[in-house]
PyMOL commands that place a pseudoatom at each C-alpha (Angstrom):
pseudoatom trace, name=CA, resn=UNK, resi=1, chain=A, elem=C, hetatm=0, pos=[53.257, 82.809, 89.827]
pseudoatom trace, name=CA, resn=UNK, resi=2, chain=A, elem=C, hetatm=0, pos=[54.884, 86.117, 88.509]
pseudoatom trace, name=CA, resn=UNK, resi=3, chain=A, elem=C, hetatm=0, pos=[55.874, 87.071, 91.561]
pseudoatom trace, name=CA, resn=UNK, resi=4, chain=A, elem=C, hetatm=0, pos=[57.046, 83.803, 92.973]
pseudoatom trace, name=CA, resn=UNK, resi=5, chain=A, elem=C, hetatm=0, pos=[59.298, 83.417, 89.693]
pseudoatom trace, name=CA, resn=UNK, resi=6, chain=A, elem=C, hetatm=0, pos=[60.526, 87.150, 90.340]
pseudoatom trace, name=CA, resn=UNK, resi=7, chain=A, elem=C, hetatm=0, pos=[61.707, 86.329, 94.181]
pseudoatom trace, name=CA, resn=UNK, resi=8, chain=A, elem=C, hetatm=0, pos=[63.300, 83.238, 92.931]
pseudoatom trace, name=CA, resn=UNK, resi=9, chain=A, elem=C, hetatm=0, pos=[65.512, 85.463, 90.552]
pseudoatom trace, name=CA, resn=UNK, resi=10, chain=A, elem=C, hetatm=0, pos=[66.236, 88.181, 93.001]
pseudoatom trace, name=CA, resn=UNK, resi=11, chain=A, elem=C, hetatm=0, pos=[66.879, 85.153, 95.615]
pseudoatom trace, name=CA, resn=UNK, resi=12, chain=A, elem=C, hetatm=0, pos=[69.262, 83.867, 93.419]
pseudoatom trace, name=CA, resn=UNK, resi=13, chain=A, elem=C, hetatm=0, pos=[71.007, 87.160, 92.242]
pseudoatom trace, name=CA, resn=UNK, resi=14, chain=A, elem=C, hetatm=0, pos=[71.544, 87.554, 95.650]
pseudoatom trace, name=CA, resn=UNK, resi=15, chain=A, elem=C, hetatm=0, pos=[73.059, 84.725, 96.117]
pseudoatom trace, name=CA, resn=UNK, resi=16, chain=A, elem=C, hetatm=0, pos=[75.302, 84.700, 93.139]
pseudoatom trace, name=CA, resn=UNK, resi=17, chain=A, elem=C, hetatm=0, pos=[76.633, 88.595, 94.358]
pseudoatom trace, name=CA, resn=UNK, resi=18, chain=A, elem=C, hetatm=0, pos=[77.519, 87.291, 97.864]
pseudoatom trace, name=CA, resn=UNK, resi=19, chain=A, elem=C, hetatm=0, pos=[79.407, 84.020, 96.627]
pseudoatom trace, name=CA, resn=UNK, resi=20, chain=A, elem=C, hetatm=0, pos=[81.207, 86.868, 94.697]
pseudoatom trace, name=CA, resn=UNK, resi=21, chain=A, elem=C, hetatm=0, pos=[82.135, 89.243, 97.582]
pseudoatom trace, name=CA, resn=UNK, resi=22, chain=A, elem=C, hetatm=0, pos=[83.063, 86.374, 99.210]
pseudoatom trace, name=CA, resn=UNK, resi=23, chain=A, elem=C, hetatm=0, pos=[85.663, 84.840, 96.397]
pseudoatom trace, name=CA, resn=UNK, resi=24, chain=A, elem=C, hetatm=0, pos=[86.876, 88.572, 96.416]
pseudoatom trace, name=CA, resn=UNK, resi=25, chain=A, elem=C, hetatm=0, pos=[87.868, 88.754, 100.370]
pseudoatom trace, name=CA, resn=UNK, resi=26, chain=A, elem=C, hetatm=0, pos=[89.644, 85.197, 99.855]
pseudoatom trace, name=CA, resn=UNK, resi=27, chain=A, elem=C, hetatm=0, pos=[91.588, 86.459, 97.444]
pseudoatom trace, name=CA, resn=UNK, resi=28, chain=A, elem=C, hetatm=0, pos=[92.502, 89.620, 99.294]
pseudoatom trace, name=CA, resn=UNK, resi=29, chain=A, elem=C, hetatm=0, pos=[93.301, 87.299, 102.383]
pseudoatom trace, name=CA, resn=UNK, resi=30, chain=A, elem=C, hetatm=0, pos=[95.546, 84.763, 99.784]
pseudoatom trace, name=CA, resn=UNK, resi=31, chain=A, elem=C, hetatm=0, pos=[97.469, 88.124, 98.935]
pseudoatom trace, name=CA, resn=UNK, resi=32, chain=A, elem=C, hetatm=0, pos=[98.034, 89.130, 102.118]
pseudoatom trace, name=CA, resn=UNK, resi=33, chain=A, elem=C, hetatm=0, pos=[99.406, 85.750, 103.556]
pseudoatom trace, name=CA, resn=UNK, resi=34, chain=A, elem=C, hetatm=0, pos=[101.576, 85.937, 100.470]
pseudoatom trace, name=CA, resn=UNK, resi=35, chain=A, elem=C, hetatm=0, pos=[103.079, 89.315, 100.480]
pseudoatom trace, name=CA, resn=UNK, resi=36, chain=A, elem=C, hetatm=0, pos=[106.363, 89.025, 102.237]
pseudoatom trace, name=CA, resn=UNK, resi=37, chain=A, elem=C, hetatm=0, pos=[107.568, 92.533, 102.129]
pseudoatom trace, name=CA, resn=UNK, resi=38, chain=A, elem=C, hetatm=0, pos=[107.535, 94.859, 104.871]
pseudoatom trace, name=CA, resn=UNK, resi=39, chain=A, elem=C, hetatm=0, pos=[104.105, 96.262, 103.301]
pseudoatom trace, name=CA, resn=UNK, resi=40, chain=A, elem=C, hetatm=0, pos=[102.147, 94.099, 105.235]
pseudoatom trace, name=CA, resn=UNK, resi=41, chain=A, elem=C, hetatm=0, pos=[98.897, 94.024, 103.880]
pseudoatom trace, name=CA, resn=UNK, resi=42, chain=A, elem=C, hetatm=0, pos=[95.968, 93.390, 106.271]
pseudoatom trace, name=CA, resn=UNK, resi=43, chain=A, elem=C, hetatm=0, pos=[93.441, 91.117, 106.431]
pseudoatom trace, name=CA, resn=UNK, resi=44, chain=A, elem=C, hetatm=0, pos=[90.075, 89.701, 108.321]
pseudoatom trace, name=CA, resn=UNK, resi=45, chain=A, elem=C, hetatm=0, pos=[89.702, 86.927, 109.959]
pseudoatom trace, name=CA, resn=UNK, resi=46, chain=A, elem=C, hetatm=0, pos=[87.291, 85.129, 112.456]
pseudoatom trace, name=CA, resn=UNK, resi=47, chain=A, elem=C, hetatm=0, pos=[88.881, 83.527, 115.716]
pseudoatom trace, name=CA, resn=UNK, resi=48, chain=A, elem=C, hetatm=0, pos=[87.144, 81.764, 118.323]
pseudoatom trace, name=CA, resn=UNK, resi=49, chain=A, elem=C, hetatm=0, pos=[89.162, 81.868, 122.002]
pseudoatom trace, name=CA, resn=UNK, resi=50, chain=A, elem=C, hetatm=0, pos=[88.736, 78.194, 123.384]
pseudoatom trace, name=CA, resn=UNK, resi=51, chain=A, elem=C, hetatm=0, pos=[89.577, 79.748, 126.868]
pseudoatom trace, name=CA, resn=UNK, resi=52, chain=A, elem=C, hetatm=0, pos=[86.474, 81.922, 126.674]
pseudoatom trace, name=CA, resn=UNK, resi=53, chain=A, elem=C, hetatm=0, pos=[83.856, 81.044, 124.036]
pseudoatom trace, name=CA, resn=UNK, resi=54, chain=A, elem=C, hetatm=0, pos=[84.120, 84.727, 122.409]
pseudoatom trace, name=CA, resn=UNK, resi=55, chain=A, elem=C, hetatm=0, pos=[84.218, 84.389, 118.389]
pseudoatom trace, name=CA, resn=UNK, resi=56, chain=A, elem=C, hetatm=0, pos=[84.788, 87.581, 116.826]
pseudoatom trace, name=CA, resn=UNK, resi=57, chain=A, elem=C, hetatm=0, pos=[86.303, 89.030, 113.547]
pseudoatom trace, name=CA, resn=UNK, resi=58, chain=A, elem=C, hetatm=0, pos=[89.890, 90.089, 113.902]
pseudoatom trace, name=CA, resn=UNK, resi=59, chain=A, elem=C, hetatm=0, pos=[91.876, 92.688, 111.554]
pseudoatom trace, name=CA, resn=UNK, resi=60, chain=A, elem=C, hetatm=0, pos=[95.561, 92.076, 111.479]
pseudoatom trace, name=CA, resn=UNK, resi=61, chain=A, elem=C, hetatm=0, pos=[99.013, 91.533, 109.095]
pseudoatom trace, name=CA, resn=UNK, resi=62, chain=A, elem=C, hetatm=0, pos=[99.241, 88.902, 107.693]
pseudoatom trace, name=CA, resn=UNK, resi=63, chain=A, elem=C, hetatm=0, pos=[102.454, 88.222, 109.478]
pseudoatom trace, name=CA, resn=UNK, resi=64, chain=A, elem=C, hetatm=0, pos=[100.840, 88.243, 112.786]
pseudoatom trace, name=CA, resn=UNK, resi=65, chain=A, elem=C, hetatm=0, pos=[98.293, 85.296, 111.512]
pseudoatom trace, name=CA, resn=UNK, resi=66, chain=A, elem=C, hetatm=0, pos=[101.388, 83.614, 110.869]
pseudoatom trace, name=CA, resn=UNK, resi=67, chain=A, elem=C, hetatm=0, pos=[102.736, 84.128, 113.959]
pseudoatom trace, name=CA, resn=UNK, resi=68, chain=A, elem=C, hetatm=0, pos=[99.883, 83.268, 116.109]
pseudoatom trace, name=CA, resn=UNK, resi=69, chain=A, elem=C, hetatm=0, pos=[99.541, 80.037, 114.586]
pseudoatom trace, name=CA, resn=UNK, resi=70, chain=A, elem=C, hetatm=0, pos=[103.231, 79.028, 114.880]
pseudoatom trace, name=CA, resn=UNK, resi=71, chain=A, elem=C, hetatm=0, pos=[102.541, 79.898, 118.834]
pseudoatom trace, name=CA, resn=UNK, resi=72, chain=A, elem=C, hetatm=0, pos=[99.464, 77.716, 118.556]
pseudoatom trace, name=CA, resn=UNK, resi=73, chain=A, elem=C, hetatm=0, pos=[100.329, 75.132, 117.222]
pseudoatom trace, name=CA, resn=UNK, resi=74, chain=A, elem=C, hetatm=0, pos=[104.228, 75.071, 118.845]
pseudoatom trace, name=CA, resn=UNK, resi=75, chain=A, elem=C, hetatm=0, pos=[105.999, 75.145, 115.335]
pseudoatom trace, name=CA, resn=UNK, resi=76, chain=A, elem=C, hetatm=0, pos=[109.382, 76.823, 115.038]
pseudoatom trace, name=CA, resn=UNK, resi=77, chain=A, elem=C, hetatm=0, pos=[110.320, 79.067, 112.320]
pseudoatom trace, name=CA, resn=UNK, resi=78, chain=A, elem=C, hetatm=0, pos=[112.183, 76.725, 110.277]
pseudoatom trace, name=CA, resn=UNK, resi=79, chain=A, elem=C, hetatm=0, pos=[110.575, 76.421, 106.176]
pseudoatom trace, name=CA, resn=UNK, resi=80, chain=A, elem=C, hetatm=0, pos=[109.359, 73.231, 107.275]
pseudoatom trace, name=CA, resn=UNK, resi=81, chain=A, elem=C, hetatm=0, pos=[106.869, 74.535, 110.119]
pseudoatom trace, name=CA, resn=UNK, resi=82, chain=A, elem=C, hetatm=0, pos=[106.570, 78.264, 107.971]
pseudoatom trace, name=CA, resn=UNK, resi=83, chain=A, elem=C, hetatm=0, pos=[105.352, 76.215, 105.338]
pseudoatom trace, name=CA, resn=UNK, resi=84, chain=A, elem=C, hetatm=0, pos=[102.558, 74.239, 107.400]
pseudoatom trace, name=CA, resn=UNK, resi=85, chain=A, elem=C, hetatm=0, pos=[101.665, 77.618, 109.059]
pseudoatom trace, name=CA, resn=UNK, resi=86, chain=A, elem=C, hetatm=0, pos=[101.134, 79.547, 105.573]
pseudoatom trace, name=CA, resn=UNK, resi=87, chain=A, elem=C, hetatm=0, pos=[99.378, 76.068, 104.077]
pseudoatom trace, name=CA, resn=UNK, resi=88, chain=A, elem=C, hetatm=0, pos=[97.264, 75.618, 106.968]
pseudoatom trace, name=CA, resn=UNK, resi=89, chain=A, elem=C, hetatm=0, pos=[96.216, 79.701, 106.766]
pseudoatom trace, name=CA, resn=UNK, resi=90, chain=A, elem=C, hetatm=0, pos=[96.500, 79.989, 102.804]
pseudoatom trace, name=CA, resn=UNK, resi=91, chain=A, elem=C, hetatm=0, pos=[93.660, 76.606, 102.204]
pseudoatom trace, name=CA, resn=UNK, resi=92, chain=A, elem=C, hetatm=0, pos=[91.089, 78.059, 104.659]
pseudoatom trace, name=CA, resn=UNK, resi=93, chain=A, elem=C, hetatm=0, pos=[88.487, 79.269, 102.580]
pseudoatom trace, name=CA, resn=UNK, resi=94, chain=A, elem=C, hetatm=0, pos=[86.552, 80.287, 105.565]
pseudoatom trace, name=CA, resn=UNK, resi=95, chain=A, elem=C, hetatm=0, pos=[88.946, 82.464, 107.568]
pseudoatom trace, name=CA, resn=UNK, resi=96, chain=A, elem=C, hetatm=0, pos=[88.048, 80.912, 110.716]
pseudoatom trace, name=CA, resn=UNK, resi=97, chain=A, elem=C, hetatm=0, pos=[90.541, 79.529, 113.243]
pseudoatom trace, name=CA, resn=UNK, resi=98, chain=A, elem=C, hetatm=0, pos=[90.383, 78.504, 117.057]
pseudoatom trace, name=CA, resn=UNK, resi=99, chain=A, elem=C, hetatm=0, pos=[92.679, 79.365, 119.517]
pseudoatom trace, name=CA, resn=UNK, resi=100, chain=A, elem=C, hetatm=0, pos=[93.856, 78.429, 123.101]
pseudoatom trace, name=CA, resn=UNK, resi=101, chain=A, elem=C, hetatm=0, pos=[97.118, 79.817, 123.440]
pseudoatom trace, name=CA, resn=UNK, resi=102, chain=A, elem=C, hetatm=0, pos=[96.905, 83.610, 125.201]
pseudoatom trace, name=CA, resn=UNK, resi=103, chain=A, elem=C, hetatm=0, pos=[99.823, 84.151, 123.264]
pseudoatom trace, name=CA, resn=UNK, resi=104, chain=A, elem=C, hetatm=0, pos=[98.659, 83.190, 120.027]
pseudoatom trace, name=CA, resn=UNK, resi=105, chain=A, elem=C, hetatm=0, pos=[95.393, 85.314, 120.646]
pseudoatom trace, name=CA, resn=UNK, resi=106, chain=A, elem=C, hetatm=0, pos=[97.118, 88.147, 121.718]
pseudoatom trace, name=CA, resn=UNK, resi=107, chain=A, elem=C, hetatm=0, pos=[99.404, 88.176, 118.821]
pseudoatom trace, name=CA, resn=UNK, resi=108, chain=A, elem=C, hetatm=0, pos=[96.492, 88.009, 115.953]
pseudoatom trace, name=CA, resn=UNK, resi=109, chain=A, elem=C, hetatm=0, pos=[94.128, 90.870, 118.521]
pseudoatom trace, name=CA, resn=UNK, resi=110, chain=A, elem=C, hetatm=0, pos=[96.933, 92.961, 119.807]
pseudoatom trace, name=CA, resn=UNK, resi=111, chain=A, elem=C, hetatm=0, pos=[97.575, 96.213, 121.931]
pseudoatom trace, name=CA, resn=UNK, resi=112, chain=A, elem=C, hetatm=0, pos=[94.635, 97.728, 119.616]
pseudoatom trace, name=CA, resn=UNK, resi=113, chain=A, elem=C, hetatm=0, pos=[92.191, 95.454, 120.291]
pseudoatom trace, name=CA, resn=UNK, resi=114, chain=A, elem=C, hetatm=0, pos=[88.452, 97.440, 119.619]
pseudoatom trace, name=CA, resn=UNK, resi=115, chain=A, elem=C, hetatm=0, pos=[84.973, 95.678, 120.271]
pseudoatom trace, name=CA, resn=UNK, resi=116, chain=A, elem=C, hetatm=0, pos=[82.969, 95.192, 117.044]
pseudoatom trace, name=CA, resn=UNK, resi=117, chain=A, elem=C, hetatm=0, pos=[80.475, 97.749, 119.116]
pseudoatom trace, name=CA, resn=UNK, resi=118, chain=A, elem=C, hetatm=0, pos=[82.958, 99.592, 118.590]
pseudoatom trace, name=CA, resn=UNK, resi=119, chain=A, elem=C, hetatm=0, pos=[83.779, 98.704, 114.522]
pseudoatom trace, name=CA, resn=UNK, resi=120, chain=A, elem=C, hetatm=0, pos=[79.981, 99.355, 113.974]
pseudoatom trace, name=CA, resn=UNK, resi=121, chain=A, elem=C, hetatm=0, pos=[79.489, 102.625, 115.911]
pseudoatom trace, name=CA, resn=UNK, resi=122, chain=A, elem=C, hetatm=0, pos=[82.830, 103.694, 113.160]
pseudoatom trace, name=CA, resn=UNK, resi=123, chain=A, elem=C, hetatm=0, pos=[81.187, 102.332, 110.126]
pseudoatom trace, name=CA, resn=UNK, resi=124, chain=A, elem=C, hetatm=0, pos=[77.719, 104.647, 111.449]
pseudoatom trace, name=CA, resn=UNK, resi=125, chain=A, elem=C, hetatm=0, pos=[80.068, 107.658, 111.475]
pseudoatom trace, name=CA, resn=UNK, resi=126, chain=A, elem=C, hetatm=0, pos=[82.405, 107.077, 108.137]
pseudoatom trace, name=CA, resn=UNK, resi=127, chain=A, elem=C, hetatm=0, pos=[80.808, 105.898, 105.066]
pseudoatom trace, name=CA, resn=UNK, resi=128, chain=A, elem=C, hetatm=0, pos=[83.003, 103.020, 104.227]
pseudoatom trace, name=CA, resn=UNK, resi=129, chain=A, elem=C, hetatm=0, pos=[80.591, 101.924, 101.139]
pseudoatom trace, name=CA, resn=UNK, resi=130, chain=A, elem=C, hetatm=0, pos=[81.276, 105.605, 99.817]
pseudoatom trace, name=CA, resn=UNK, resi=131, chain=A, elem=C, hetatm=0, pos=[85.391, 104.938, 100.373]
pseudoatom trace, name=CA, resn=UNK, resi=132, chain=A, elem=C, hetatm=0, pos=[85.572, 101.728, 98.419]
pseudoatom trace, name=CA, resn=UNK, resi=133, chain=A, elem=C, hetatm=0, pos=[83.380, 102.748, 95.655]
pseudoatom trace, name=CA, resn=UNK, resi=134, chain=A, elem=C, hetatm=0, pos=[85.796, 105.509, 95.285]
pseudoatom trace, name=CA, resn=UNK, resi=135, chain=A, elem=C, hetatm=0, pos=[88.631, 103.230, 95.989]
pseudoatom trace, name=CA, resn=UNK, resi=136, chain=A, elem=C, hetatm=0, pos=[87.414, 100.650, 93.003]
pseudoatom trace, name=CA, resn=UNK, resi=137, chain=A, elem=C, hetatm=0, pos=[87.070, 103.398, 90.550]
pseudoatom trace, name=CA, resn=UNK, resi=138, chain=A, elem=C, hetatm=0, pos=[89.993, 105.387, 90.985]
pseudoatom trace, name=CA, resn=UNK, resi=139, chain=A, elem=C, hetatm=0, pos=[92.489, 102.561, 92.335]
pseudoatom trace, name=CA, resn=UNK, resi=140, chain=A, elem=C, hetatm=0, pos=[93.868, 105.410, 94.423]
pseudoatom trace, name=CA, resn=UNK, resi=141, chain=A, elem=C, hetatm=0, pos=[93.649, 105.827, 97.789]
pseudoatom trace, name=CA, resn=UNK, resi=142, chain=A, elem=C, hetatm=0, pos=[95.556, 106.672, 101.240]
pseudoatom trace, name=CA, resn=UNK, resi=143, chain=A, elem=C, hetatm=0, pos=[94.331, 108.488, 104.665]
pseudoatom trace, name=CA, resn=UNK, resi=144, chain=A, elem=C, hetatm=0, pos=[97.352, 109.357, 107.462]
pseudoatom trace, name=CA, resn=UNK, resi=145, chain=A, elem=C, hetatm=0, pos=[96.099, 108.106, 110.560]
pseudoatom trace, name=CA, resn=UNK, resi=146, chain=A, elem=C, hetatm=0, pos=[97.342, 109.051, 114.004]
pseudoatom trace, name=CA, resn=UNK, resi=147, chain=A, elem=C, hetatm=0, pos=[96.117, 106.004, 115.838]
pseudoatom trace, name=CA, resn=UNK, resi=148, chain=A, elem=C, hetatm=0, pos=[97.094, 102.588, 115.337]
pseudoatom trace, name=CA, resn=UNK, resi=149, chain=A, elem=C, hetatm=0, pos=[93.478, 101.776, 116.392]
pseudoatom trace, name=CA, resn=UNK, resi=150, chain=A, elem=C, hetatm=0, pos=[91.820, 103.713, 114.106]
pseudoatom trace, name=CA, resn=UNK, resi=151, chain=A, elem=C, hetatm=0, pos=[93.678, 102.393, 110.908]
pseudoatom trace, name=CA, resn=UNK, resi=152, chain=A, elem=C, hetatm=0, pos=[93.005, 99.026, 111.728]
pseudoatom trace, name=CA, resn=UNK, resi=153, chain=A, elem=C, hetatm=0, pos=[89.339, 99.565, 112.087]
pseudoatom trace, name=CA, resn=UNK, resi=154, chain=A, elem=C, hetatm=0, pos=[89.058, 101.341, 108.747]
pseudoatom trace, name=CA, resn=UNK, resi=155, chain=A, elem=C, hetatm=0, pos=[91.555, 98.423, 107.490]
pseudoatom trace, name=CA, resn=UNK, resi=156, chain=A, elem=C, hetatm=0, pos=[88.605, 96.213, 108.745]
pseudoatom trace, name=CA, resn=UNK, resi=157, chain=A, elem=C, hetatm=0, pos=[85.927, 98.075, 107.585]
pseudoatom trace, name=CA, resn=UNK, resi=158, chain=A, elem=C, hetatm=0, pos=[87.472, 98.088, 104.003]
pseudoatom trace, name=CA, resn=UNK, resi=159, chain=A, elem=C, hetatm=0, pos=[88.421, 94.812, 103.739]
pseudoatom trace, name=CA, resn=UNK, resi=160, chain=A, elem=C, hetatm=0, pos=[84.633, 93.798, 104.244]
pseudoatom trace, name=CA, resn=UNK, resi=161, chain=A, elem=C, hetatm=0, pos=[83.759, 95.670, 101.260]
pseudoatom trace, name=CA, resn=UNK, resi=162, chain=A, elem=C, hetatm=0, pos=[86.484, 93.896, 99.041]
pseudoatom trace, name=CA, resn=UNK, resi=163, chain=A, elem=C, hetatm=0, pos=[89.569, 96.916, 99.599]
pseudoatom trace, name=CA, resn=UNK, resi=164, chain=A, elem=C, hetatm=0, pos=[92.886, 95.191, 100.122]
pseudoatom trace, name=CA, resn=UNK, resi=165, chain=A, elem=C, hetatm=0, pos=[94.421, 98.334, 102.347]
pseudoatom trace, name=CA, resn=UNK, resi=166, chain=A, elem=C, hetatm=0, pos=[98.164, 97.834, 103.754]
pseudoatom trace, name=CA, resn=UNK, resi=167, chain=A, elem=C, hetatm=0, pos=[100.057, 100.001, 106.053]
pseudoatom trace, name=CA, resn=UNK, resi=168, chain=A, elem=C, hetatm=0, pos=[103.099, 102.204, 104.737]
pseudoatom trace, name=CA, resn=UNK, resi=169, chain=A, elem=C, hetatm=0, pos=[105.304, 103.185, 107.921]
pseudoatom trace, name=CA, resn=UNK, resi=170, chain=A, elem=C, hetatm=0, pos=[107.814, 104.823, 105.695]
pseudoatom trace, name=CA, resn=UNK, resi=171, chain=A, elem=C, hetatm=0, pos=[105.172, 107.919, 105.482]
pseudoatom trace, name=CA, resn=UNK, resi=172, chain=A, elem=C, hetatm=0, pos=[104.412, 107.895, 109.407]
pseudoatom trace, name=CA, resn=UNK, resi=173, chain=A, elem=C, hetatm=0, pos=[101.502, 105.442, 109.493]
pseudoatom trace, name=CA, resn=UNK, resi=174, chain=A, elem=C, hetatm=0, pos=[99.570, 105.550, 106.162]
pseudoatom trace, name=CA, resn=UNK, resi=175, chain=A, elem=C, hetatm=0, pos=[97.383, 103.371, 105.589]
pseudoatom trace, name=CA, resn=UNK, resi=176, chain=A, elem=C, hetatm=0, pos=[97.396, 102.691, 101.674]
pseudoatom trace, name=CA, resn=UNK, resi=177, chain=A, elem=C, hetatm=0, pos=[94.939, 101.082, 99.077]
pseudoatom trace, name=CA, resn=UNK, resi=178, chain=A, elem=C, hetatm=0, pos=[96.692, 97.788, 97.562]
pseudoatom trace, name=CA, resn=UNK, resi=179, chain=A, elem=C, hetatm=0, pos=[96.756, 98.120, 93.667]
pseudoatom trace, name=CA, resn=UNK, resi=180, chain=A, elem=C, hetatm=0, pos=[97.638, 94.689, 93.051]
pseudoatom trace, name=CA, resn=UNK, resi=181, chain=A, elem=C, hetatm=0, pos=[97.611, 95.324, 89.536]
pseudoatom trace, name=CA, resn=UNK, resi=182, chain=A, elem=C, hetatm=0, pos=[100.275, 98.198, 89.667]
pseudoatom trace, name=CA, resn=UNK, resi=183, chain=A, elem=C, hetatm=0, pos=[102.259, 96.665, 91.912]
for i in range(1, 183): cmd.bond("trace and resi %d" % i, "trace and resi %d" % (i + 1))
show_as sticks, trace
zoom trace
């Protein structure tokens, strides 16, 4: 019975730490669709491409989200149709969108598209757990990176561990911890 009782706790513990992590990336994705400066923040999302079946996790600005859904869903750029698009992106709790439009796909996966083989064989390599724990107690935190690839995978890779990261092209391609507190 001790033991039952025990797994029931850890069960729920578990549970209770996820719903957490998970509150934490909506908010990071919120702030991201909501920063309007040229520091676009980046975010995760998961898209599903009608015209194939392939559903994935995407790392992009937040300004390309928005832009892929005004292609998908034909809006122009007026406030009228920017609102709906930020609306329809900023009340999905669950990230997840579906697209048909090539356009609108290629806009959220981009010139740097990388496999998630390829996200996973990076996360073997670079201790990413390491990074944000370092990251969350310093709330310092920026890495040049030579390869537009490369900084959205570690973009990716940090946003899954709750580390808002943005890209600063005013230093040549830094790719910056978000302090929302300091800034």
């Amino acid at each position: 019975m001790a033991k039952l009782s025990l797994s029931i706790i850890y069960l729920l513990v578990g549970f209770f730490l996820q719903e957490q992590e998970e509150d934490k990336l909506f908010t990071n994705y919120k702030s991201a669709l909501k920063n309007e400066s040229t520091f676009q923040y980046f975010l995760v999302l998961k898209a599903k491409n009608l015209n194939t079946g392939e559903l994935r996790e995407y790392c992009t600005k937040a300004n390309f989200l928005k832009g892929a859904l005004h292609r998908e869903l034909n809006l122009d750029y007026s406030e009228q149709g920017s609102d709906q698009v930020y609306q329809l992106a900023n009340n999905n709790l669950s990230r997840y969108f579906e697209f048909k439009n090539d356009s609108a796909i290629w806009k959220i996966g981009g010139v740097w598209e990388y496999s998630m083989d390829e996200l996973k064989e990076l996360e073997q390599k670079v201790n990413f757990d390491s990074i944000a724990s370092h990251i969350e107690e310093t709330k310092l935190w920026s890495m040049q990176m030579k390869e537009d690839k490369l900084m959205l995978q570690y973009a990716h890779a940090l946003f899954n561990r709750g580390i808002l990261t943005a890209e600063n092209n005013c230093f040549g391609g830094t790719l910056e911890y978000v302090n929302e507190e300091k800034n």
